[in-house]
C-alpha positions as CSV (number, residue, x, y, z in Angstrom):
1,X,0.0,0.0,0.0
2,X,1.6,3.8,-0.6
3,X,0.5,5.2,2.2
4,X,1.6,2.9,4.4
5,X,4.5,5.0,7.0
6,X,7.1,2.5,6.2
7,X,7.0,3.3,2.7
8,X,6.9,6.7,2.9
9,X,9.6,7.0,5.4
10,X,12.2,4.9,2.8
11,X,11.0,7.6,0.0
12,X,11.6,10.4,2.3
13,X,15.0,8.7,3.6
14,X,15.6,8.1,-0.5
15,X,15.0,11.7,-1.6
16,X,16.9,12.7,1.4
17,X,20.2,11.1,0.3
18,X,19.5,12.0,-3.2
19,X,19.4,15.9,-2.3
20,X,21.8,15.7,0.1
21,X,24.6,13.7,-1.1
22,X,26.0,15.8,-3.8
23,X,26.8,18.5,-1.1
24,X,27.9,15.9,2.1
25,X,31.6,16.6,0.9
26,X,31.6,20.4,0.1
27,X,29.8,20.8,3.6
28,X,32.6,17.9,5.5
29,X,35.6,20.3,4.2
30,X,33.9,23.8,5.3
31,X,33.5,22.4,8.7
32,X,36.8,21.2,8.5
33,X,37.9,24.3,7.4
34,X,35.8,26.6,10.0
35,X,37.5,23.9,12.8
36,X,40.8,24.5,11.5
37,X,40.3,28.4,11.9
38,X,39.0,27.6,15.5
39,X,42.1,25.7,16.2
40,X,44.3,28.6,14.7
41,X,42.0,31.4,17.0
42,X,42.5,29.3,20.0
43,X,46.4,28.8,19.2
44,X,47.3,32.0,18.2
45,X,48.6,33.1,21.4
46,X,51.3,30.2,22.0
47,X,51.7,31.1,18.2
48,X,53.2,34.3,19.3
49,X,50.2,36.1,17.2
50,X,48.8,38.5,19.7
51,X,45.1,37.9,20.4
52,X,42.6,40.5,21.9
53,X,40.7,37.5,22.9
54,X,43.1,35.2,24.5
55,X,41.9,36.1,28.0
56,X,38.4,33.8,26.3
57,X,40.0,31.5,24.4
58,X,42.3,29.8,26.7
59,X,39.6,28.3,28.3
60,X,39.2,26.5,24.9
61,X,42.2,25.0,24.8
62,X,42.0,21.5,26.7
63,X,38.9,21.0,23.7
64,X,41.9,21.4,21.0
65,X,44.7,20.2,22.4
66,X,44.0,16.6,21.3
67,X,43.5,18.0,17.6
68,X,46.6,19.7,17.2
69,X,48.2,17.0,15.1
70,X,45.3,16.4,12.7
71,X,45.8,20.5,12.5
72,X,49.4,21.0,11.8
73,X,49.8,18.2,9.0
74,X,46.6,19.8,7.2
75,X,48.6,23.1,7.3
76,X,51.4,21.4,6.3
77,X,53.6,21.7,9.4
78,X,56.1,18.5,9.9
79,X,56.1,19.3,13.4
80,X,54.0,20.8,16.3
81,X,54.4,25.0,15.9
82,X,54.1,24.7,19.8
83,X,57.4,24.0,21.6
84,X,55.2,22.7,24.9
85,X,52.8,20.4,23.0
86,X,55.1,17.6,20.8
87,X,52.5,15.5,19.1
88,X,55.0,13.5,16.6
């Protein structure tokens, strides 16, 4: 029967993917990209960048310290531009 829910939810769950999926990898690198200028706000004080905001953002750094080797090798760092956090 068409109307039956089950059916209806696979077409909706079909027509989902099939709108959605030619974006899923343009939206995965902006948010990797928005993450990665996160990572770079949060770290720009033990940069050596000076940051109006650091007195905030430190309190963000325990959530990035676990990313910063994912983040360096995407900028194409060898190494960890932090001389207290040594990743590789």
């Amino acid at each position: 029967m068409v109307g039956t829910p089950s059916v209806l939810a696979s077409l909706s769950a079909g027509l989902r993917e099939f709108y959605e999926a030619p974006y899923r990898r343009t939206m995965a690198r902006a948010r990797r990209d928005e993450d990665d200028l996160f990572t770079l706000v949060v770290l720009a004080e033990a940069l050596g960048v000076p940051d109006p905001a650091s007195y905030y953002t430190v309190e963000m750094l325990p959530l990035v310290a676990d990313r910063v080797h994912e983040w360096h090798t995407r900028m194409g760092l060898d190494r960890s531009p932090l001389e207290h956090v040594s990743c590789c």
